[in-house]
C-alpha positions in Angstrom: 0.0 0.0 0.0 3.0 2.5 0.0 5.1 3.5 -3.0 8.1 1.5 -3.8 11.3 2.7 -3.0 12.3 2.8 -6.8 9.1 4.6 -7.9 9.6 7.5 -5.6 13.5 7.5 -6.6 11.8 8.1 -10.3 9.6 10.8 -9.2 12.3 12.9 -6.7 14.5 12.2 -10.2 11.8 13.5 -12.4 10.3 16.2 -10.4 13.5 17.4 -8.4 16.8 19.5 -9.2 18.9 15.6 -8.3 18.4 12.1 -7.0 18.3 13.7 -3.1 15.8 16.7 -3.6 12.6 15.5 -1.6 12.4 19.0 -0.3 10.6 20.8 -3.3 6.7 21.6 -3.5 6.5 19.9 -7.1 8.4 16.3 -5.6 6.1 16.3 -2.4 2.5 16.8 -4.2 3.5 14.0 -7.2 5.0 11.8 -4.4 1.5 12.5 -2.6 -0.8 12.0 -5.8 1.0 8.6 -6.5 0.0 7.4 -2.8 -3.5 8.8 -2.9 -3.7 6.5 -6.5 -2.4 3.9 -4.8 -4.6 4.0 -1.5 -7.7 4.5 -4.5 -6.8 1.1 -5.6 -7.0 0.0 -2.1 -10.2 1.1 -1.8 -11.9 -0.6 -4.3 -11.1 -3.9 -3.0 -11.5 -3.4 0.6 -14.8 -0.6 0.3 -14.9 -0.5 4.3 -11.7 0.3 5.4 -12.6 3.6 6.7 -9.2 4.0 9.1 -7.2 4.1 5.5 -9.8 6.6 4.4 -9.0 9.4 7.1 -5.5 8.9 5.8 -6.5 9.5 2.5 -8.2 12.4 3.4 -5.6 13.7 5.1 -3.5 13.3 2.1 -5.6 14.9 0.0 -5.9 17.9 2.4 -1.9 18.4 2.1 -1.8 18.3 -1.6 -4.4 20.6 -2.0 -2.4 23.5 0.3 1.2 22.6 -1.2 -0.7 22.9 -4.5 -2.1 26.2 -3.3 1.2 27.6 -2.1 3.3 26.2 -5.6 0.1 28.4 -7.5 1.0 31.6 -5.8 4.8 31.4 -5.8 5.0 30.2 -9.3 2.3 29.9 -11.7 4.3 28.3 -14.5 5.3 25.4 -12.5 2.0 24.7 -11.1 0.1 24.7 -14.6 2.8 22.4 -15.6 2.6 20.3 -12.3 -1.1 19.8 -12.9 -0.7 18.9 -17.1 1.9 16.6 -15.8 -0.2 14.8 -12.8 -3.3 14.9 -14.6 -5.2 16.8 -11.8 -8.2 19.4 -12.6 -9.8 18.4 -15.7 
């Protein structure tokens, strides 16, 4: 149910200035989209696991202000955050 240690070593790669950088906006909100899609999966085969689902929530609560704060300090790397994620269709 978490991410794999060589996913998220793709996604600090991809999203981050090197293989270490964990501490940008951009790494933490794709780090956090790929464990909300993973707890989704979750979810459909176990429906009442509602502990998880506060988790979830929670998750989705912190995306939603880092993606707030990356929108007001730089617009350009949120609109391209969002294309790349595939958030807000």
């Amino acid at each position: 149910m978490s991410v794999g240690k060589e996913r998220k070593h793709e996604i600090v790669e991809k999203f981050g200035a090197g293989a270490v950088d964990t501490g940008r906006a951009e790494v933490q909100v794709a780090l956090l989209t790929e464990r909300i899609v993973d707890l989704q999966r979750h979810f459909k085969e176990n429906p009442k696991d509602f502990h998880s689902r506060r988790g979830l929530l929670k998750m989705v609560g912190k995306r939603k202000r880092m993606l707030e704060y990356l929108k007001n300090e730089d617009i350009e790397k949120y609109r391209s955050l969002i294309k790349e994620l595939g958030l807000r269709r």
